[in-house]
C-alpha positions as CSV (number, residue, x, y, z in Angstrom):
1,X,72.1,10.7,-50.8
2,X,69.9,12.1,-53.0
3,X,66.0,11.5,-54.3
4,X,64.2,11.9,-57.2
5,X,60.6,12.7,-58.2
6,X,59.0,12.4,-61.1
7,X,56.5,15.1,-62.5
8,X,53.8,12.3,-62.5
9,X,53.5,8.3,-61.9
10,X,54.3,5.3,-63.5
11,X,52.5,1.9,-63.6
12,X,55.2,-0.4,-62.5
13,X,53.1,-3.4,-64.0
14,X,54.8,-1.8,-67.6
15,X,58.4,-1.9,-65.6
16,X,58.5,-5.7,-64.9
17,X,61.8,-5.8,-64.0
18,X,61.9,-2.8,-61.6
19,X,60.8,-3.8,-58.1
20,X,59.8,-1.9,-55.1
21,X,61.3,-1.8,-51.5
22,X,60.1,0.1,-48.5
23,X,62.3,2.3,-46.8
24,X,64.1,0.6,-43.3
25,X,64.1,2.5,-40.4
26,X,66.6,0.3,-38.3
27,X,69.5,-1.6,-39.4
28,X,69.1,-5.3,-39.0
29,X,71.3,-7.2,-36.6
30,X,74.5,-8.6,-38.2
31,X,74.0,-11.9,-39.2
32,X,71.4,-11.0,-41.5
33,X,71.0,-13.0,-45.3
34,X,69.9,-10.0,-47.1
35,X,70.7,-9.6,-50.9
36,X,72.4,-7.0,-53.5
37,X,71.4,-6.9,-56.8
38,X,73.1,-5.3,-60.0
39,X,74.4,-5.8,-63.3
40,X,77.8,-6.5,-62.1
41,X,81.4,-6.7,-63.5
42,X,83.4,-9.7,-64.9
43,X,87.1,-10.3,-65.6
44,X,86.0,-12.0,-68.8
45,X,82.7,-10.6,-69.9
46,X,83.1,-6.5,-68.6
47,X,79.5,-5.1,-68.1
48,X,76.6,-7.8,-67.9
49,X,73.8,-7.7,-69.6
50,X,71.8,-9.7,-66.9
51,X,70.2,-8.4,-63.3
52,X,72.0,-10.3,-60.8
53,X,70.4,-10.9,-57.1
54,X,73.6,-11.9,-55.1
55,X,73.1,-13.3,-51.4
56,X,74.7,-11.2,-48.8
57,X,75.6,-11.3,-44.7
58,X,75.5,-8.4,-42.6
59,X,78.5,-7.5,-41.0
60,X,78.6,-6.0,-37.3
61,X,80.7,-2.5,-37.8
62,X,84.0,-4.5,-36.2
63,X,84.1,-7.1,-38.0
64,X,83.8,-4.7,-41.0
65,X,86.5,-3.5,-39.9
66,X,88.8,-6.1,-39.2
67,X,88.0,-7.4,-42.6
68,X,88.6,-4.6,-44.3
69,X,92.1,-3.9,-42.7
70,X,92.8,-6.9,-43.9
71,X,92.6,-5.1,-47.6
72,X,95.1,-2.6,-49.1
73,X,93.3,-0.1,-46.8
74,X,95.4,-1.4,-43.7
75,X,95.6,-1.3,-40.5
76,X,93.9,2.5,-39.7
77,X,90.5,1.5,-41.7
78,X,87.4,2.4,-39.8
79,X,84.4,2.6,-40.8
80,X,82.1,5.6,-40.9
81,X,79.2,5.7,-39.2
82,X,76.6,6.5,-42.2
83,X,78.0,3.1,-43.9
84,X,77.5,-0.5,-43.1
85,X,78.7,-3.5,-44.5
86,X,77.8,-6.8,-46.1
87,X,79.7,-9.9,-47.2
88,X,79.5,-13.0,-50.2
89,X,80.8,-15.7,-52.0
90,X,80.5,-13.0,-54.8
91,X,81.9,-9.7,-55.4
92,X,78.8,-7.8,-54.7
93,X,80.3,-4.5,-55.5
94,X,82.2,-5.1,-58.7
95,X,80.8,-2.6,-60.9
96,X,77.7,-1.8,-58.8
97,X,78.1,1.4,-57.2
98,X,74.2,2.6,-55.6
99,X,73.2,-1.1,-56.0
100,X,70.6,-1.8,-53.4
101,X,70.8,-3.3,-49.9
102,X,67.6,-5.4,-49.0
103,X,66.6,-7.5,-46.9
104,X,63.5,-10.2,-46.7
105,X,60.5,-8.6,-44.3
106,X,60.2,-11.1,-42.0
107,X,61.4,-13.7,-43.5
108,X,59.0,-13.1,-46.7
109,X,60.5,-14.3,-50.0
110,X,58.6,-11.4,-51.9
111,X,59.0,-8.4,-50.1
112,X,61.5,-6.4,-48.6
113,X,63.6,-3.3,-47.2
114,X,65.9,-1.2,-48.5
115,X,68.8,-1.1,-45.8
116,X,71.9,0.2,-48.0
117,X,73.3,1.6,-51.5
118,X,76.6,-0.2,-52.6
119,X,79.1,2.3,-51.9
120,X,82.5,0.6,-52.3
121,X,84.5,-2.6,-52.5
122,X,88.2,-3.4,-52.4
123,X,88.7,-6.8,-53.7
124,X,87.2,-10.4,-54.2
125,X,86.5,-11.6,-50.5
126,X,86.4,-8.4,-48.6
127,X,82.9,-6.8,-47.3
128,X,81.2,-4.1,-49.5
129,X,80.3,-1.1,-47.7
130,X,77.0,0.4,-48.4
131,X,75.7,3.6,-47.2
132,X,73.2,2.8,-43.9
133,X,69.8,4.1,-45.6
134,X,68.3,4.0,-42.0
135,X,70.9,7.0,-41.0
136,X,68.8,9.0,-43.3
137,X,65.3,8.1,-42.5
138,X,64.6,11.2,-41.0
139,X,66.0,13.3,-44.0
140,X,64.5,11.2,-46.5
141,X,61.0,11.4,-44.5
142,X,61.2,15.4,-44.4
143,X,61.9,15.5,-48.6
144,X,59.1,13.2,-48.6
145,X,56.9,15.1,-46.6
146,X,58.2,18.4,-48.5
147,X,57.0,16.8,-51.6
148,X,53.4,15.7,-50.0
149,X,53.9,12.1,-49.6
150,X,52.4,10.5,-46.7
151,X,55.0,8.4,-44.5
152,X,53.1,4.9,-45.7
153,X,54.1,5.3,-49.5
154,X,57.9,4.2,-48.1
155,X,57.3,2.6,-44.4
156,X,56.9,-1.1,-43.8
157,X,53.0,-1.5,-42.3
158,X,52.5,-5.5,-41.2
């Protein structure tokens, strides 16, 4: 995982299209509709040229990976602890690798968490496996702190 900072700010109201997510400190229970978003692969097309927001489920860590030994991985898979894993209709992964992981906050339709980066897929119909942002909450708030940044520039406050 890595972060980057930039010498000085930006005005995000001249980056319409880049969108901001606060930093999750627990993982959400499976179950969870949460969404990836990316510029994908196609069979047909190759790269896109258009942002996609795919829908997603959060996967409890078995049923990862029972899922995923379903795959070419077999039956030794097991998933790591710093990853977690989601599941659509779509290939989420295709082409996406460090796409985000959010999810709603509370339900909102406009705000959100950052919970994973797309870290691999195997095929159309298996989970993708993201790396579990919350398992570096505690890094990514001592680079932050290293840097000067108070722990409410990236923290959900209701």
């Amino acid at each position: 995982m890595s972060l980057i900072f930039l010498e000085q700010p930006f005005d995000l109201s001249e980056a319409p299209h880049v969108g901001i997510a606060c930093v999750g400190q627990t993982l959400p229970e499976p179950g969870t509709k949460c969404f990836s978003t990316g510029w994908g692969m196609s069979d047909a097309a190759g790269k896109s040229d258009i942002l996609k927001k795919i829908p997603v489920t959060l996967l409890s860590a078995a049923d990862c990976e029972a899922k995923m030994r379903e795959t070419r991985l077999g039956k030794i898979y097991r998933l790591h602890d710093s990853l977690t894993c989601a599941i659509s209709a779509d290939d989420s992964c295709k082409g996406d690798a460090g796409a985000p992981l959010v999810c709603p906050v509370n339900g909102e339709s406009t705000r959100y968490m950052l919970y994973g980066m797309s870290a691999y897929g195997i095929q159309n119909g298996a989970p993708c496996a993201y790396v579990k942002v919350p398992a570096f909450y505690s890094w990514i708030g001592e680079r932050m702190a290293e840097e000067g940044f108070n722990p409410d520039s990236y923290t959900y406050l209701p």
